[in-house]
N, C-alpha and C positions, 0 to 999 in steps of 0.2 A: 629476601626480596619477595615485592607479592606476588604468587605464582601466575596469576590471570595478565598481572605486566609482565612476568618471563616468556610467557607463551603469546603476546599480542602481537602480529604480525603488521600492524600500524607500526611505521617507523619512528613517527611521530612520540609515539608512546614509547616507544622502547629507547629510544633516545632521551627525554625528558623522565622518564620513569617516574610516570605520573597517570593518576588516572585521565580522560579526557577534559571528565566533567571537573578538574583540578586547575587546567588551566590557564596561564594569566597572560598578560601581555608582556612581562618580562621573559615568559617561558618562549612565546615568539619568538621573539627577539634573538634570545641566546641559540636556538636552532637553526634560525634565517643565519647566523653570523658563524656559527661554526661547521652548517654544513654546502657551503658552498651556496644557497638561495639566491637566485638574480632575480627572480617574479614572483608577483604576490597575484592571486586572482581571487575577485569575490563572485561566486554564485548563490543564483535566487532563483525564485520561481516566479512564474509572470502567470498571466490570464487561459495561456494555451497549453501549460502546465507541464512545461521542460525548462529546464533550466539555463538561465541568463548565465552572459560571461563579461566581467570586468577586467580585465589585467593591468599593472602596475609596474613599470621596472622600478625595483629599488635605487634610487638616485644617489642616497647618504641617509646617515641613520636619522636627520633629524624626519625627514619624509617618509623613511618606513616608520616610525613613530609615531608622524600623524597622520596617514592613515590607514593605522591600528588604530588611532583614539579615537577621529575624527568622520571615518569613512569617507565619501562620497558624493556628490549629486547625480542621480540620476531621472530622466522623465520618466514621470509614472503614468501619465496619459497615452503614451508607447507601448505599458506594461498589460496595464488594464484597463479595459474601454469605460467603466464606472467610475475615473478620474478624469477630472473637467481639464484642457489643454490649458485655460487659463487661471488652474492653479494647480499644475502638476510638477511640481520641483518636491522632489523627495530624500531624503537621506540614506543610503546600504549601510551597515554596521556589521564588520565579520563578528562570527561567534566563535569567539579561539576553540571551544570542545569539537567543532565539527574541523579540523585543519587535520589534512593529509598532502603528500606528495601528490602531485598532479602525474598519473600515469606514461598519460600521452607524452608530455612535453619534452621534447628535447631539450631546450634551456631550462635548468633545476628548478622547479617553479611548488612554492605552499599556497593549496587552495584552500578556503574555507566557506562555508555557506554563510549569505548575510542575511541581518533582518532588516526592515522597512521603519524608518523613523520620517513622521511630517514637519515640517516647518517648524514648529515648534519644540522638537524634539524631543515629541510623544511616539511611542511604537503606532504605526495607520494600522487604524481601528478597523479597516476592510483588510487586509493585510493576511491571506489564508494563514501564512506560519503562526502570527498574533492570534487570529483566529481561534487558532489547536489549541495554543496556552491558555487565553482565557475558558475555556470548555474544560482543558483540567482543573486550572483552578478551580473554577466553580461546583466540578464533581470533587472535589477533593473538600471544602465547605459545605458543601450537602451533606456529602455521607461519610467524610473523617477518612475517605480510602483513595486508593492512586487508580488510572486505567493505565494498563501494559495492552502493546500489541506489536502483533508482527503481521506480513506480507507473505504471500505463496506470488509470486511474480512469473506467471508463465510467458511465453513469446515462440513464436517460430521461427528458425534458419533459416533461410532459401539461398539456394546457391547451385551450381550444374550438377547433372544426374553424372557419378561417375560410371555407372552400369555394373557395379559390381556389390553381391550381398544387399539385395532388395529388403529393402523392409516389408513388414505387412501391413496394407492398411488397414489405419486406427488398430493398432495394436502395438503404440509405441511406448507403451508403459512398460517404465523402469527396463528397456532397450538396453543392450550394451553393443562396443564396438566388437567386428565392425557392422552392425547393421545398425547401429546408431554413427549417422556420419561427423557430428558432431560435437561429441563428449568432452574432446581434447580444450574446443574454443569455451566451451560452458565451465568447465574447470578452470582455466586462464582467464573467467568471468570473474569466477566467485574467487581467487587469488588476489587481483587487482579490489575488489569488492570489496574485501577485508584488509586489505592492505591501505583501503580508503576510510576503515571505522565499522563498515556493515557488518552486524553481528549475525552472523548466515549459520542456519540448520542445517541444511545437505540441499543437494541438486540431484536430479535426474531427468531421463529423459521422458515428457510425455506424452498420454493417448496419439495423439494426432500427428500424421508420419502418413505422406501421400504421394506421388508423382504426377505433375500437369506440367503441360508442357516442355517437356527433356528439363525440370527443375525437381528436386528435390524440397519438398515441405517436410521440415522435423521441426516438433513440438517440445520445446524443453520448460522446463518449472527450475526455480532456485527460491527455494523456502527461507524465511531467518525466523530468528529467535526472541520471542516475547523480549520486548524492552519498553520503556516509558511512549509513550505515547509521539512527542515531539521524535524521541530519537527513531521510532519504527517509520515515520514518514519520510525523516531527511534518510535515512537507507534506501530508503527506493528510491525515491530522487536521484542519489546517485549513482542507486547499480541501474537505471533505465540510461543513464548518459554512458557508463562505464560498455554497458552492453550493447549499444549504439556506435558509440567510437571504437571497440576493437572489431564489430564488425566490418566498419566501413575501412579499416585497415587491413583486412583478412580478403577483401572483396566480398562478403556475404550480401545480404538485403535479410533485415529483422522488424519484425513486425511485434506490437503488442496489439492490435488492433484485435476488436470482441470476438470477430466472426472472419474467416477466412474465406469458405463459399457451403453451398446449400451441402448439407451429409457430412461434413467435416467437422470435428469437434472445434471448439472455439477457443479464445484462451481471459480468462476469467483473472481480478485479483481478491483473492481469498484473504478475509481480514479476518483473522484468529483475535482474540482479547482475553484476559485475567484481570482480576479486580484483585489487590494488593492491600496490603495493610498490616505495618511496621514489619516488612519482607516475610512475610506470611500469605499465602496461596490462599484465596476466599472464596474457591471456586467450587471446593469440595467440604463437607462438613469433617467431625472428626471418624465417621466410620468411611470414610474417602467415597461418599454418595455427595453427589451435584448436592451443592447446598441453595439457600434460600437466597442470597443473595445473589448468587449465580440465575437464576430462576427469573428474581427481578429484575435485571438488568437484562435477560434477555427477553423478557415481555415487552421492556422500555425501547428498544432497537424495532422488535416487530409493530408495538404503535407507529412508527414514524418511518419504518421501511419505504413505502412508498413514496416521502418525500426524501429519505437519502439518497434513494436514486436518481437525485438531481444534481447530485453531487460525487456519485458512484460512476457514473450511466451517461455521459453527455451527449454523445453522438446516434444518429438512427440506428447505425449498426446495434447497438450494444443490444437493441431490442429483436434482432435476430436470431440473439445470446442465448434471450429469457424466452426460450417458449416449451411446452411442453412435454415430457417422455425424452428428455436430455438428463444430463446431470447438473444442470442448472436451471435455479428454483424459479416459480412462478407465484403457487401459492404462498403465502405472510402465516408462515407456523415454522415450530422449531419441533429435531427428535434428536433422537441417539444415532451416530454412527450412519446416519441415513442422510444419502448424498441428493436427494429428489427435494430436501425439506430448505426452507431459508437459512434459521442458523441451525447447524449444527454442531451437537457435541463428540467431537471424536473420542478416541480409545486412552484414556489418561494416566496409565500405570497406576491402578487405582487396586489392582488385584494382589491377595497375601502372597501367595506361592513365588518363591525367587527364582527366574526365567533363569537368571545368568549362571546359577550350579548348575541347572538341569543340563542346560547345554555344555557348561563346561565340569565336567565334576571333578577337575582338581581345585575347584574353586571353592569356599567355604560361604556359607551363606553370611554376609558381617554387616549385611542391611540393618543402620540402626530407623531408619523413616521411610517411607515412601516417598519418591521426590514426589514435586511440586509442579507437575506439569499438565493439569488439566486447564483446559480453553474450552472455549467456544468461538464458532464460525462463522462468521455473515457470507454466504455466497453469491452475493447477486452482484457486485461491484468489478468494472474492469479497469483497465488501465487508461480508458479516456477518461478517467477521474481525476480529479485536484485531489492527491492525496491528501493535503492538510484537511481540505474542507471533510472531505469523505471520514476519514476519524472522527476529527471536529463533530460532525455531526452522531457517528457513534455512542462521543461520549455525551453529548449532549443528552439524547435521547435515551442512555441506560439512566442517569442521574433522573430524568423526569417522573424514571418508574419508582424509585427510592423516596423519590414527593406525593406518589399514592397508593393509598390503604387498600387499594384492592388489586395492586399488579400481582402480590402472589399466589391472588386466586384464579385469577385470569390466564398466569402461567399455565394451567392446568388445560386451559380451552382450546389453546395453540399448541399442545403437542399430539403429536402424531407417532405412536410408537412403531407403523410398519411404511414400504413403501404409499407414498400421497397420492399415486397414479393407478394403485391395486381396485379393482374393482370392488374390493371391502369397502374402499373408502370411499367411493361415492359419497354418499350422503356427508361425510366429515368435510370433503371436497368442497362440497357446496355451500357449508357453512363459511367458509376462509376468503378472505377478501386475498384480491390479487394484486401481482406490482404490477402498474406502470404498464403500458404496451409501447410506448413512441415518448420523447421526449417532451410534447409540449403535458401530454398524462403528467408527468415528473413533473414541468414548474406548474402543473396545476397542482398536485398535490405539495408542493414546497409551499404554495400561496396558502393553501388551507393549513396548512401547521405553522406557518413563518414565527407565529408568536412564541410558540414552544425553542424555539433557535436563536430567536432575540432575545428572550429573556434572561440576566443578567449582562445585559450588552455583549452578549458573548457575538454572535453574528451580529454583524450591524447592519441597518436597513438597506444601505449600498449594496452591498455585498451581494444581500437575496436577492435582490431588485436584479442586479447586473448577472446572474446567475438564470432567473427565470426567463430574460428577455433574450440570454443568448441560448437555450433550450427551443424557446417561440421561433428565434429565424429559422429554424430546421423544418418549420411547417412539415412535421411527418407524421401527421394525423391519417392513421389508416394507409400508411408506406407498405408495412409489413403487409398485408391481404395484397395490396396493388401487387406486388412484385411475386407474389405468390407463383409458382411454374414458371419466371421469368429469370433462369439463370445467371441470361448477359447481363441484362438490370441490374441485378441483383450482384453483379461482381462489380461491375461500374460503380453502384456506390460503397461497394467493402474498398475498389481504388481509391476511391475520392477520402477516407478516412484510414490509409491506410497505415498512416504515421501520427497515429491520433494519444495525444496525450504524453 
């Protein structure tokens, strides 16, 4: 048996004893029929970037048949405001790889995420998930290689102060109970999570842990694990609905929202990446030093930074996120380990000496490789992101660097070996163009690169267009300075966004 289906806690999986990405509509079929299945539901992502719900009761197997083949109608002018009312009839088509038991439901219900087919039944060319594919494909014809990525998904609890074992404020990193009041529901996250397909690294409790109002604010993160590109976005997609429904079952209120209020940390989503090629790590050379390609591709992200955060960054808030002497980046440069920088490369098991004898010396040293687990960082993006588009644009933008001769000399200009805020760095400070301050900054800068993001029809004109114009209604040109010393304000609109994305 293969050991990764012995250990998959997808039922799914363990039942079909199959990989995901294996499959087929028969294998549906035979699961819906031998374990009890009354409902089929298809989830999507729409324009305000949570996810849609279709449900089905299976009637007889000729209708659970068709629509497994068939999917759907639904309006897409409902979905997304850049689809005209007078031709928005559109097609959902589940994707059997993404099908899990539906947690919640009391009647035994298999969900699966769908994609967007037009009239025609062509995948819609604006269509964020369509979106991501073409962006791989097209990085994958450029440069012959795959992008992987994963998610640091942070969010805050809120729920009554029980009075007992206070936490410290902003000191709630890596917390345990009981002064993390939380741990148990975050664990019952990432369980349901993976039992939904999310491939998850570990959880913990983060920075931000505060008392207002007889409420408890605890900050938690649940990291997952480098995977293909499509599959790291449908992951958050559903550990954000997963994390939303058992709070709302538990009584809680969660937020992912960028900014909570003035002096409290924020909560950020951290897109880590690896560049792949025939399941070989391309991030490191062979003395396990950042390679060149790694280098290029992260030049390729910092050109176009500014306008991923149009895609990253939707709401005013998220620019309360980016400001300065936080640990979220402002200046458009990359370093090592260094959390002040835009991307960053963290610690990648890159070093000879074997950690695991030292600590355990009945253990033998039988390392025959170094795993394979260096990334790199983008930190400026939260969770009022279209995750497809926000990748999508990732990979877009490492591929552009791959098409010029001079990204890996330029790599050199954008790194920043010590803190970007050190008074050393002055003068390098002032070399470095900055992101974004307010959103309509963002569709101004998505307008000045649009062409870089269309090309190979990967974004399509719709797309940007409906993307910059709903940036524009936020008229939050110079918000941040207004609201400056203005707390209430300044909570007033962290309320208004406070369930954003």
């Amino acid at each position: 048996m293969n050991q990764n289906i012995k250990l998959c806690p997808n039922p799914v999986v363990a039942f079909l004893q199959k990989e995901p990405t294996e499959f087929r509509k028969s294998d549906i079929i035979r699961f819906v029929e031998e374990n009890g299945i009354r409902m089929i539901n298809f989830m999507y992502p729409a324009d305000d970037n949570r996810l849609k719900t279709l449900n089905f009761v299976i009637n007889d197997a000729d209708y659970l048949d068709s629509i497994l083949t068939y999917g759907e109608r639904v309006d897409g002018s409902s979905l997304f405001p850049f689809i005209e009312a007078g031709n928005s009839d559109l097609y959902v088509i589940p994707r059997y790889a993404t099908a899990f038991v539906d947690p919640f439901a009391e009647i035994p219900t298999l969900t699966m995420l769908a994609s967007f087919f037009d009239k025609e039944g062509k995948p819609l060319h604006s269509s964020p998930e369509f979106t991501l594919r073409k962006a791989v494909e097209s990085f994958r014809e450029v440069t012959g290689m795959d992008f992987y990525a994963m998610g640091e998904l942070e969010y805050y609890v809120i729920s009554e102060d029980p009075g007992t074992f206070p936490a410290s404020d902003q000191k709630g990193y890596h917390e345990s109970a009981p002064y993390s009041k939380f741990s148990d529901f975050r664990t019952e996250c990432m369980a349901m999570i993976a039992q939904a397909g999310g491939k998850i690294k570990y959880g913990h409790n983060e920075v931000g842990n505060f008392t207002l109002d007889d409420k408890i604010y605890e900050q938690n993160e649940i990291e997952f694990l480098p995977v293909k590109a499509l599959e790291a976005a449908d992951n958050l997609m559903i550990a954000k609905w997963i994390i939303r429904g058992l709070a709302a079952r538990k009584g809680y209120d969660v937020t992912f929202a960028p900014k909570i209020t003035a002096g409290k940390a924020g909560s950020g989503l951290h897109i880590h990446f690896k560049i792949m090629k025939d399941g070989q790590n391309m991030m490191t050379d062979a003395d396990g030093k950042l390679s060149d390609v790694a280098k290029i591709a992260i030049t390729g992200i910092l050109d176009h930074a500014a306008a991923i955060t149009a895609f990253g960054n939707k709401v005013p808030t998220s620019y309360f996120r980016l400001v300065p002497h936080q640990e979220a980046p402002t200046s458009i440069c990359w370093g090592d380990r260094n959390r002040s920088v835009l991307v960053r490369v963290p610690l990648g098991w890159t070093g000879e000496l074997d950690m695991c004898s030292q600590a355990n010396p009945l253990e033998e040293d039988t390392r025959s490789e170094a795993p394979q687990k260096q990334t790199a960082e983008l930190r400026s993006a939260d969770c009022s992101a279209d995750v497809y588009q926000l990748i999508a644009g990732m990979v877009v933008a490492a591929r552009t660097a791959f098409e010029d001769a001079t990204a890996l000399r330029r790599a050199e200009d954008l790194y920043v070996n010590v803190n970007i805020h050190n008074d050393a760095n002055k003068e390098k400070l002032a070399q470095l163009q900055s992101l974004p301050d307010c959103c309509e900054a963002s569709a101004d800068a998505l307008e000045k690169d649009r062409a870089a993001f269309e090309k190979y029809e990967v974004f399509s004109p719709a797309l940007i267009d409906g993307v910059m114009a709903k940036l524009r209604k936020h008229n939050d040109a110079n918000l941040r300075r207004k609201l400056e010393g203005n707390p209430k304000a300044m909570l007033e609109m962290v309320r208004k966004f406070w369930h954003c994305g």
